[in-house]
mmCIF file of the C-alpha atoms, coordinates in Angstrom:
data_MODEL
# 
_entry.id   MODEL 
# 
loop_
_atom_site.group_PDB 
_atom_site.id 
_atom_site.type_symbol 
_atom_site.label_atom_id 
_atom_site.label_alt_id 
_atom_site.label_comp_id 
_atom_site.label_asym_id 
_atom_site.label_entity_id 
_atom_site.label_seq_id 
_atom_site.pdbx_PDB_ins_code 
_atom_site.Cartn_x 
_atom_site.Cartn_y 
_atom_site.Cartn_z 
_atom_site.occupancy 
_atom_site.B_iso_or_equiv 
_atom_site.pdbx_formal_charge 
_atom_site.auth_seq_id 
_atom_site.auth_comp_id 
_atom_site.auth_asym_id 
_atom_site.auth_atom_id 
_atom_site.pdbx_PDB_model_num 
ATOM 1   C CA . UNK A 1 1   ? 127.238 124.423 -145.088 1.00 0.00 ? 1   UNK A CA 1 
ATOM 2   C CA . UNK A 1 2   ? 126.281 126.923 -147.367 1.00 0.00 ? 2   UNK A CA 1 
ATOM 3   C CA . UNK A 1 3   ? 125.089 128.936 -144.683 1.00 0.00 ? 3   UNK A CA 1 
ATOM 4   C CA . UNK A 1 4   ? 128.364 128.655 -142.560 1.00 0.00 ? 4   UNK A CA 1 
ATOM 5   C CA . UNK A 1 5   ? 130.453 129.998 -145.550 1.00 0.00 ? 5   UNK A CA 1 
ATOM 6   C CA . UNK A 1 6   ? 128.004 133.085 -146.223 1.00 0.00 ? 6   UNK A CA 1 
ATOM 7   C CA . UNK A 1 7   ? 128.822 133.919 -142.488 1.00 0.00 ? 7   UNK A CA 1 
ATOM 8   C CA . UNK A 1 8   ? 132.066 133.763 -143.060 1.00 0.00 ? 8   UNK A CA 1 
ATOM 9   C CA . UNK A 1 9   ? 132.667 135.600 -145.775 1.00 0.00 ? 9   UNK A CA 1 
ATOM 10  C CA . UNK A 1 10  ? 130.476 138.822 -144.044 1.00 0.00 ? 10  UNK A CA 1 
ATOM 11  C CA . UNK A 1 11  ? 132.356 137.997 -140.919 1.00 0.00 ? 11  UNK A CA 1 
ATOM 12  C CA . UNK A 1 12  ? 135.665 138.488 -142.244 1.00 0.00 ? 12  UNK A CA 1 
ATOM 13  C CA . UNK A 1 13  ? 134.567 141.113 -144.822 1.00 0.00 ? 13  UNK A CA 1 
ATOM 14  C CA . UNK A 1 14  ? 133.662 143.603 -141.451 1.00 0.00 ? 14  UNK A CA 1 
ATOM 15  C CA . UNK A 1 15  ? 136.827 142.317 -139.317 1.00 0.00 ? 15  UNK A CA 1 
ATOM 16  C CA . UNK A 1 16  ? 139.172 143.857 -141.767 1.00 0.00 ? 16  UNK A CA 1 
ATOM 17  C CA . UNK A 1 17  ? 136.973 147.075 -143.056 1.00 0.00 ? 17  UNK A CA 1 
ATOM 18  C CA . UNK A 1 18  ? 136.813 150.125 -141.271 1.00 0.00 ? 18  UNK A CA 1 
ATOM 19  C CA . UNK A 1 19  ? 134.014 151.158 -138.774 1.00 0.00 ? 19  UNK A CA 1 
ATOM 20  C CA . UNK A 1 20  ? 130.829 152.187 -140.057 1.00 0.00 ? 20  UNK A CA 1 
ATOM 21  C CA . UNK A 1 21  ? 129.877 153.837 -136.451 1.00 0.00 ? 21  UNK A CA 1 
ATOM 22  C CA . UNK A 1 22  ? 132.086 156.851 -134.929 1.00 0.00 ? 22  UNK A CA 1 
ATOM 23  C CA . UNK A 1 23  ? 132.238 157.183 -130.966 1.00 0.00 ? 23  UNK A CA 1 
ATOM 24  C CA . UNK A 1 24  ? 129.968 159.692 -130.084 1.00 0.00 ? 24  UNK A CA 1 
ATOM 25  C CA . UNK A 1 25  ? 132.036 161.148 -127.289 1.00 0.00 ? 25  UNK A CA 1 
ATOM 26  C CA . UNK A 1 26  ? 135.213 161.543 -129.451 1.00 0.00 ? 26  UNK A CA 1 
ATOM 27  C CA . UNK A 1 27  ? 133.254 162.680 -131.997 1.00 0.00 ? 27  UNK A CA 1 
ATOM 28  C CA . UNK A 1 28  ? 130.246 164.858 -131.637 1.00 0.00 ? 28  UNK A CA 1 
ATOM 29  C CA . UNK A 1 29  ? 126.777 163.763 -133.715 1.00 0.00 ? 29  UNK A CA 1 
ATOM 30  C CA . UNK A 1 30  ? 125.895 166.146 -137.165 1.00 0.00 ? 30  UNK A CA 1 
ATOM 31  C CA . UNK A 1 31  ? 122.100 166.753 -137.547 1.00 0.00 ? 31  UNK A CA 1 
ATOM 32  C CA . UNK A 1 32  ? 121.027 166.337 -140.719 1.00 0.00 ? 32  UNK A CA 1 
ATOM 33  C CA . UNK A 1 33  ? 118.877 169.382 -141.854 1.00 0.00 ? 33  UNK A CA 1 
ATOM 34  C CA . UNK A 1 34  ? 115.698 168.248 -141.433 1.00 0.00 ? 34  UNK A CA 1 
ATOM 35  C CA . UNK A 1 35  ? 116.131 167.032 -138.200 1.00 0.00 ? 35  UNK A CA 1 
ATOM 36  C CA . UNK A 1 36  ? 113.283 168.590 -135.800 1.00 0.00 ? 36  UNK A CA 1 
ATOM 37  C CA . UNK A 1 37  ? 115.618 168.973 -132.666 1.00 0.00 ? 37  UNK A CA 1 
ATOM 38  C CA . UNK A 1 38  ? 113.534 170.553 -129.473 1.00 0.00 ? 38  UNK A CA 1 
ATOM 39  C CA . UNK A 1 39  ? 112.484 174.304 -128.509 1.00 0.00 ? 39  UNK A CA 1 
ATOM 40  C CA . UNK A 1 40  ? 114.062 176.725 -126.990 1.00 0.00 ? 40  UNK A CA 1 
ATOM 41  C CA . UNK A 1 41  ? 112.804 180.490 -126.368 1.00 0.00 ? 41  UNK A CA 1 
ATOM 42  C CA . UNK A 1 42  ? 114.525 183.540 -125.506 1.00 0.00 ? 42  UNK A CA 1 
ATOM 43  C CA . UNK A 1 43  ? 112.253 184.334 -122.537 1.00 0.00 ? 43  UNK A CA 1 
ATOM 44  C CA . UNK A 1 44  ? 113.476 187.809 -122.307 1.00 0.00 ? 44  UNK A CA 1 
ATOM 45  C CA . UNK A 1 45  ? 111.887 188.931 -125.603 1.00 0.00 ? 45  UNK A CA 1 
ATOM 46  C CA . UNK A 1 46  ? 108.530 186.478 -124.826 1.00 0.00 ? 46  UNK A CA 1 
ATOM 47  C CA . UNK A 1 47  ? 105.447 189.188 -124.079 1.00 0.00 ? 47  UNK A CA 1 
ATOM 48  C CA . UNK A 1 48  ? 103.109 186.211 -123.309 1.00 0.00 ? 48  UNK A CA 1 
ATOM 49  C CA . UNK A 1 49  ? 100.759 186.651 -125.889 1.00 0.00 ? 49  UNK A CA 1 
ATOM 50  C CA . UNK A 1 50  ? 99.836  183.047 -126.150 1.00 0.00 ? 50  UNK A CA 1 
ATOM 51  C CA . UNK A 1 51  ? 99.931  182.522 -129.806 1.00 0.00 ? 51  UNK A CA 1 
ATOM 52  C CA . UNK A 1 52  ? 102.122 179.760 -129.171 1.00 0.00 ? 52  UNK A CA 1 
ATOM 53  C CA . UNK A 1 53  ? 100.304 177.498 -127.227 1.00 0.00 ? 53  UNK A CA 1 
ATOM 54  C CA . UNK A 1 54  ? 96.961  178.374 -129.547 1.00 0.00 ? 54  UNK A CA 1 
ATOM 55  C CA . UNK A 1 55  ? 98.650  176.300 -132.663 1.00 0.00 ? 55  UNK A CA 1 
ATOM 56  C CA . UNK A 1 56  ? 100.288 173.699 -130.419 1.00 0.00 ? 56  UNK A CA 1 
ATOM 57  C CA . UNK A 1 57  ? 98.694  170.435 -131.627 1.00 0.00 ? 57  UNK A CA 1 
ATOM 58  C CA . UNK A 1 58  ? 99.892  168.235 -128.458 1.00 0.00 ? 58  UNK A CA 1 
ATOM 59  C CA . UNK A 1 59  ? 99.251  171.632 -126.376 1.00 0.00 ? 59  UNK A CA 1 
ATOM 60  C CA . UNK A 1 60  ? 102.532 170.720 -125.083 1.00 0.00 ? 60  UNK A CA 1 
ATOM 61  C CA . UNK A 1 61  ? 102.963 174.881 -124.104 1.00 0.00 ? 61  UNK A CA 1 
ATOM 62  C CA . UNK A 1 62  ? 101.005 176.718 -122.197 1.00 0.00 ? 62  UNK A CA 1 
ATOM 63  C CA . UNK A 1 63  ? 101.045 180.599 -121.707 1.00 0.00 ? 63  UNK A CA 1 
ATOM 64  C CA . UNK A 1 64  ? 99.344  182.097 -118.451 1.00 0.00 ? 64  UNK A CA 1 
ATOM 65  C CA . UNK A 1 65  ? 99.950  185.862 -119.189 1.00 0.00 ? 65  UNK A CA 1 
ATOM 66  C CA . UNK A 1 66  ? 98.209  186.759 -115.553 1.00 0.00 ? 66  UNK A CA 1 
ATOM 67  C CA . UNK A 1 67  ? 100.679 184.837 -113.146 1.00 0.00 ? 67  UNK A CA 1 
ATOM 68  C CA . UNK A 1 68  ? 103.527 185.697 -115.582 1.00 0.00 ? 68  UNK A CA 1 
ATOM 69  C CA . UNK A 1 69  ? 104.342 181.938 -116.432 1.00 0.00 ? 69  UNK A CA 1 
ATOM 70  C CA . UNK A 1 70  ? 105.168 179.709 -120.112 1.00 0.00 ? 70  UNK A CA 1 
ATOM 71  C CA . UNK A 1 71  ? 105.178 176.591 -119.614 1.00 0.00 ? 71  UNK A CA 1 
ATOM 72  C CA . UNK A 1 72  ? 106.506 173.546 -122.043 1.00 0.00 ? 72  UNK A CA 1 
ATOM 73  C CA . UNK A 1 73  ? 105.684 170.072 -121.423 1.00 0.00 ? 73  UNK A CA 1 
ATOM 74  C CA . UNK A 1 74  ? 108.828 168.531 -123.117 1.00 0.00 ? 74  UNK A CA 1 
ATOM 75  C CA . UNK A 1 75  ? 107.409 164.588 -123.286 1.00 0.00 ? 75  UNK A CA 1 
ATOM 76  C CA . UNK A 1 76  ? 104.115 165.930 -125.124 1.00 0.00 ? 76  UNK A CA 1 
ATOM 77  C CA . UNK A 1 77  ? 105.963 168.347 -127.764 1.00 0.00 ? 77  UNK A CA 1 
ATOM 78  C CA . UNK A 1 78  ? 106.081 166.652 -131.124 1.00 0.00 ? 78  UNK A CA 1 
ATOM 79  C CA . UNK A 1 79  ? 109.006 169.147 -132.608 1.00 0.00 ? 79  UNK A CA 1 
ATOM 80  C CA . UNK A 1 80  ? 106.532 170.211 -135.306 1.00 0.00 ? 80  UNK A CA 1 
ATOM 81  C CA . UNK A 1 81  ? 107.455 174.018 -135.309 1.00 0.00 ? 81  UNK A CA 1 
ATOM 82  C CA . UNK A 1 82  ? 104.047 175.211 -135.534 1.00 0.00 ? 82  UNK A CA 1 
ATOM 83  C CA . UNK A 1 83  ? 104.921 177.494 -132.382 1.00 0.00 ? 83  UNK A CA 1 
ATOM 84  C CA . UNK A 1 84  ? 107.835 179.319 -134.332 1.00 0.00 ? 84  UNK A CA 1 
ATOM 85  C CA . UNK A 1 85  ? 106.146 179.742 -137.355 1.00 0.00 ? 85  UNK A CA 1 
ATOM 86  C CA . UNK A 1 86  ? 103.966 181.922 -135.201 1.00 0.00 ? 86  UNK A CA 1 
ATOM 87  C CA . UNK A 1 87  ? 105.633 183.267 -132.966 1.00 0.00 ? 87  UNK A CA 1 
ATOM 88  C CA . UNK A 1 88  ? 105.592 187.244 -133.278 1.00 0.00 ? 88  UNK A CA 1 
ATOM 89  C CA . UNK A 1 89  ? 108.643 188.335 -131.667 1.00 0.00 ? 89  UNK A CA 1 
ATOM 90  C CA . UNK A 1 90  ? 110.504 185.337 -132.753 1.00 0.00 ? 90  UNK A CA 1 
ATOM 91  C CA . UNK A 1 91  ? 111.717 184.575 -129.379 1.00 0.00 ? 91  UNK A CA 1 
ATOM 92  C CA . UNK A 1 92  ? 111.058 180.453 -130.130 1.00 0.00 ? 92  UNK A CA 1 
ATOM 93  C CA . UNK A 1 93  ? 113.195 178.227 -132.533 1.00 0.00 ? 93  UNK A CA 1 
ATOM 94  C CA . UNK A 1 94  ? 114.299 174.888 -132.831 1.00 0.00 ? 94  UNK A CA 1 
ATOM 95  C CA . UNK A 1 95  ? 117.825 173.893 -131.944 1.00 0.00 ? 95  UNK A CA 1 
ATOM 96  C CA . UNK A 1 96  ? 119.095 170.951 -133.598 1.00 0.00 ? 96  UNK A CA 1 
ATOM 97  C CA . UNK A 1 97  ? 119.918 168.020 -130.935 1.00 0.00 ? 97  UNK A CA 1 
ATOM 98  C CA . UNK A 1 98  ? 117.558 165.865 -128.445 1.00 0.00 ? 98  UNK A CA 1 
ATOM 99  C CA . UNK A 1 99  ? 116.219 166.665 -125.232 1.00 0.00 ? 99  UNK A CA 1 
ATOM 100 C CA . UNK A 1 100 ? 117.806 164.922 -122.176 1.00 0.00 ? 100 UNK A CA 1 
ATOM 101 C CA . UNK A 1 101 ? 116.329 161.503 -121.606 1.00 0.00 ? 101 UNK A CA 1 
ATOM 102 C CA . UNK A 1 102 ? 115.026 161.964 -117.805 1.00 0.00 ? 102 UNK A CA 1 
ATOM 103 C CA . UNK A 1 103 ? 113.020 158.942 -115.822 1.00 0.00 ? 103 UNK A CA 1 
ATOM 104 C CA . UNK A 1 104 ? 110.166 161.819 -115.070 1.00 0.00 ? 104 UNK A CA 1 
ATOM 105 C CA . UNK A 1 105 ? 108.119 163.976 -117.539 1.00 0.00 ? 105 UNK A CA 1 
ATOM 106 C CA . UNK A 1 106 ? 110.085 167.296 -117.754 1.00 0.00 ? 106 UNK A CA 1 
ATOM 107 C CA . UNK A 1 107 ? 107.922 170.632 -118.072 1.00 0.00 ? 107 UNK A CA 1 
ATOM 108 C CA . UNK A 1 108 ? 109.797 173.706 -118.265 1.00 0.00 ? 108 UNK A CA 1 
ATOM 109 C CA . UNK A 1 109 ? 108.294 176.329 -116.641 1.00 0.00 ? 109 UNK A CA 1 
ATOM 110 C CA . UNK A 1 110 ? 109.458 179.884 -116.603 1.00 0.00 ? 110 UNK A CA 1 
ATOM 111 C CA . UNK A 1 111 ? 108.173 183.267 -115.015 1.00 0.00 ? 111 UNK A CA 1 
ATOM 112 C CA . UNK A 1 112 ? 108.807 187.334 -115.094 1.00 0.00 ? 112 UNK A CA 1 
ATOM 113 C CA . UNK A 1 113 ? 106.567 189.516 -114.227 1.00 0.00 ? 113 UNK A CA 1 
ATOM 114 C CA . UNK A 1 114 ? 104.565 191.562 -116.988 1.00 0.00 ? 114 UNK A CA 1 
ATOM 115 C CA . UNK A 1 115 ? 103.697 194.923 -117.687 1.00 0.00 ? 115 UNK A CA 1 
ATOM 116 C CA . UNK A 1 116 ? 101.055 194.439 -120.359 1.00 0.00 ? 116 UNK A CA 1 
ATOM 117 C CA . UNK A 1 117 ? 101.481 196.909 -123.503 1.00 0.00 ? 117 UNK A CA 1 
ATOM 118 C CA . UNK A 1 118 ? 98.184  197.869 -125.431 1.00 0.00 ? 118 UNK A CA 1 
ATOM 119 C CA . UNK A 1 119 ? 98.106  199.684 -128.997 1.00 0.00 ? 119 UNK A CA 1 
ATOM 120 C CA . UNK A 1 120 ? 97.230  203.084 -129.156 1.00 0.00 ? 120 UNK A CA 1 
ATOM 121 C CA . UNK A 1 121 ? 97.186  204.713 -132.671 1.00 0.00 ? 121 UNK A CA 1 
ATOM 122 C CA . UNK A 1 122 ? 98.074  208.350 -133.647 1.00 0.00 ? 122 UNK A CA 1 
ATOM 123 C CA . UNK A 1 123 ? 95.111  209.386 -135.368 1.00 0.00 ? 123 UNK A CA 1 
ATOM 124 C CA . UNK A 1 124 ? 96.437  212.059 -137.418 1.00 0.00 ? 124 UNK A CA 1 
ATOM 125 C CA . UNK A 1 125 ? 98.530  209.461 -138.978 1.00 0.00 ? 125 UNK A CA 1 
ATOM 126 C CA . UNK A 1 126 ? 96.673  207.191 -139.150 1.00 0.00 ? 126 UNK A CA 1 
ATOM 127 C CA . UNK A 1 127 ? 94.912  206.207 -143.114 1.00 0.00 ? 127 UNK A CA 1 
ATOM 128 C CA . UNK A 1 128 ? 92.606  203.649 -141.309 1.00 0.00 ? 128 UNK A CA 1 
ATOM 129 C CA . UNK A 1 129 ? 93.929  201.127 -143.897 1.00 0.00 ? 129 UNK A CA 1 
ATOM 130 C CA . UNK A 1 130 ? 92.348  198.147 -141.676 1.00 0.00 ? 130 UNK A CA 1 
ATOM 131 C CA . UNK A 1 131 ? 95.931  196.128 -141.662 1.00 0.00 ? 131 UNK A CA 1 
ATOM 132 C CA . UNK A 1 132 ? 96.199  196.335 -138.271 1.00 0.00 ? 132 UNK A CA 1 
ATOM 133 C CA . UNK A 1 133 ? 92.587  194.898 -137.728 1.00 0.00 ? 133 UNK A CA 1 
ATOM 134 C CA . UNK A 1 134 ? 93.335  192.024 -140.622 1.00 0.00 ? 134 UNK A CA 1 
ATOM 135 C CA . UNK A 1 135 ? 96.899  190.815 -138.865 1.00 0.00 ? 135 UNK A CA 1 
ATOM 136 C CA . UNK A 1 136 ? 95.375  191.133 -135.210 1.00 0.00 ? 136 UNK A CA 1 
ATOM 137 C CA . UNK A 1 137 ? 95.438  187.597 -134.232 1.00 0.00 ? 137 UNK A CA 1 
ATOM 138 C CA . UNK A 1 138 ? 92.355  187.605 -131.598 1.00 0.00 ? 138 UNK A CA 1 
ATOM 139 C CA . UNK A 1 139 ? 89.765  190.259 -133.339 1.00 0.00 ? 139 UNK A CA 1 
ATOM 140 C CA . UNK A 1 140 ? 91.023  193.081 -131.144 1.00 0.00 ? 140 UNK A CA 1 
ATOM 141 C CA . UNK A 1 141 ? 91.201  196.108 -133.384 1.00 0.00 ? 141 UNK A CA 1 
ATOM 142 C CA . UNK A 1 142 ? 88.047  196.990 -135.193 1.00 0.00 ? 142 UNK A CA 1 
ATOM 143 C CA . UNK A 1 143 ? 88.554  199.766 -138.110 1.00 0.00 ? 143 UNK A CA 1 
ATOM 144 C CA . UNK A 1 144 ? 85.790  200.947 -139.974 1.00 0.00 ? 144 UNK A CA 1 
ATOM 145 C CA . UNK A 1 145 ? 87.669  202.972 -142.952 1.00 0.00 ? 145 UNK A CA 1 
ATOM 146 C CA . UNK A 1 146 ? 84.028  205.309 -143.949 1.00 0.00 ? 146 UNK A CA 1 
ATOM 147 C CA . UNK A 1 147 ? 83.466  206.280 -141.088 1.00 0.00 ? 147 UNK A CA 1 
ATOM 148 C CA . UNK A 1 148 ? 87.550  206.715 -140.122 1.00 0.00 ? 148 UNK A CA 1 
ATOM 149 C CA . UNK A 1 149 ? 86.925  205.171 -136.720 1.00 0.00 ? 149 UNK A CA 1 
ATOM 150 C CA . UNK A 1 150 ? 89.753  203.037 -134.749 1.00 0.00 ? 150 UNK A CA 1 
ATOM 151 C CA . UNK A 1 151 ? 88.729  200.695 -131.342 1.00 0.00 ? 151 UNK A CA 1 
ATOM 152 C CA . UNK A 1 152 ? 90.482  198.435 -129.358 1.00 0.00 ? 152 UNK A CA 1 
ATOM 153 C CA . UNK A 1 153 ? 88.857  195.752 -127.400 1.00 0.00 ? 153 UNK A CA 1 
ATOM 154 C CA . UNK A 1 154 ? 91.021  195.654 -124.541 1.00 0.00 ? 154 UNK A CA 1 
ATOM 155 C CA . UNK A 1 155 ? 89.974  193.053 -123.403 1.00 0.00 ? 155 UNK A CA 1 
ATOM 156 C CA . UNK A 1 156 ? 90.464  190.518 -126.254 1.00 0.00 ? 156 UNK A CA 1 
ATOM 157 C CA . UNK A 1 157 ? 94.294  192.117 -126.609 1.00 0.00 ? 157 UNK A CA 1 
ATOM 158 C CA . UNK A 1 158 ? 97.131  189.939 -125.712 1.00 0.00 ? 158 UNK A CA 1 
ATOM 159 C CA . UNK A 1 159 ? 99.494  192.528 -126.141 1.00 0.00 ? 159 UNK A CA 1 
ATOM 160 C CA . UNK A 1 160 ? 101.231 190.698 -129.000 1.00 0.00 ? 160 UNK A CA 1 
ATOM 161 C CA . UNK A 1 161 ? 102.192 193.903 -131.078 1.00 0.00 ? 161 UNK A CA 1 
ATOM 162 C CA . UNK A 1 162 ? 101.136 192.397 -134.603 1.00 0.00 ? 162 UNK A CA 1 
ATOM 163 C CA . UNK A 1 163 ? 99.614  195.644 -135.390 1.00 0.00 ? 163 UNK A CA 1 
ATOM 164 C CA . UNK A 1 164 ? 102.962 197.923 -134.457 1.00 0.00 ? 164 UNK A CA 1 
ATOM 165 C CA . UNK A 1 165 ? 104.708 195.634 -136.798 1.00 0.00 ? 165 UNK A CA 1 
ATOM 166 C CA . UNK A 1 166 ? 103.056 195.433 -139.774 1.00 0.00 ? 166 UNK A CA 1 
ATOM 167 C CA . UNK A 1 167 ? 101.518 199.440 -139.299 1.00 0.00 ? 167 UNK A CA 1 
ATOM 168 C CA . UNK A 1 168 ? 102.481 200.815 -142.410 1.00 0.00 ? 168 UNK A CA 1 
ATOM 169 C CA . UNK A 1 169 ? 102.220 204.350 -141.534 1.00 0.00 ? 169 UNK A CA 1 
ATOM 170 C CA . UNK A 1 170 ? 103.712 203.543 -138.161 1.00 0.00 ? 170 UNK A CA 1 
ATOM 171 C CA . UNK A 1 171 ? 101.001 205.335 -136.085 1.00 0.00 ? 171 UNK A CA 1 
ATOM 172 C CA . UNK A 1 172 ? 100.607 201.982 -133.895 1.00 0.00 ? 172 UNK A CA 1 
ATOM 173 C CA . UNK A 1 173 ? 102.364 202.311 -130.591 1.00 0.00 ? 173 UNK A CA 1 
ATOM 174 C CA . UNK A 1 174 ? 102.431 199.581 -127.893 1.00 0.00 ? 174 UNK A CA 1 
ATOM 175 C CA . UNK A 1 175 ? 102.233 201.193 -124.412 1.00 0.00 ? 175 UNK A CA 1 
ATOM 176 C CA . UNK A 1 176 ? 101.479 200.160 -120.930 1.00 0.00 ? 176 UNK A CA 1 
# 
């Protein structure tokens, strides 16, 4: 009986108290700040340098800078942000909200085509201050300071433009 009169007393305690729930078409959901959301990327600033899908734990993204493509798998992306914390031209970010629940796996896949920019340095600028060889993210600018000597491995270059950016002299330019 004891039972009975517990229920009773929580079951008229929530008929007459307001709801603890809103209606989520009346009134739209608030993120917390924390909350991971999914990615979104602002393809138009994107050079394709790959960093993003290096760091991607899940490799939920990937980057094929030949055919022009990114790619995100959005049912393997954990939301961890590891993409836009690296992310040069911070073109990625999280956006607060869910993706759309879908009955297939959803990859995103997008495509321009791409002129691929290289550094070139202006050497009478230039203090060979090895920056740009510390910050490149794939070993592709070698500086040896003695001997005041600057080479690019064009090959290894993604064309990211690490080097422009944190130049301090500003003798890096990115050209095709």
């Amino acid at each position: 009986m004891s039972k009975m009169m517990r229920f009773a007393k929580t079951a008229l305690k929530n008929l007459f108290s307001k709801p603890v729930t809103t209606s989520y078409p009346d009134k739209p959901y608030e993120y917390h700040e924390r909350t991971r959301g999914h990615i979104e990327i602002d393809f138009e600033n994107c050079t394709l340098c790959s960093l993003c899908s290096r760091v991607c734990p899940p490799r939920a993204i990937e980057v094929d800078k030949r055919s022009g493509n990114w790619s995100i798998n959005n049912f393997d992306c954990i939301q961890c942000g590891y993409c836009v914390e690296k992310c040069v031209k911070k073109c990625l970010k999280i956006v607060p909200g869910y993706t759309a629940p879908a009955s297939v796996k959803n990859v995103t896949v997008l495509h321009k085509e791409v002129e691929k920019k290289f550094p070139v340095v202006d050497r009478e600028l230039c203090v060979y201050c090895t920056l740009c060889d510390k910050k490149c993210p794939v070993q592709a600018i070698t500086v040896d300071r003695p001997n005041k000597t600057w080479e690019l491995n064009k090959q290894n270059c993604i064309g990211c433009g690490l080097c422009e950016k944190n130049c301090p002299k500003k003798c890096i330019k990115m050209v095709m």
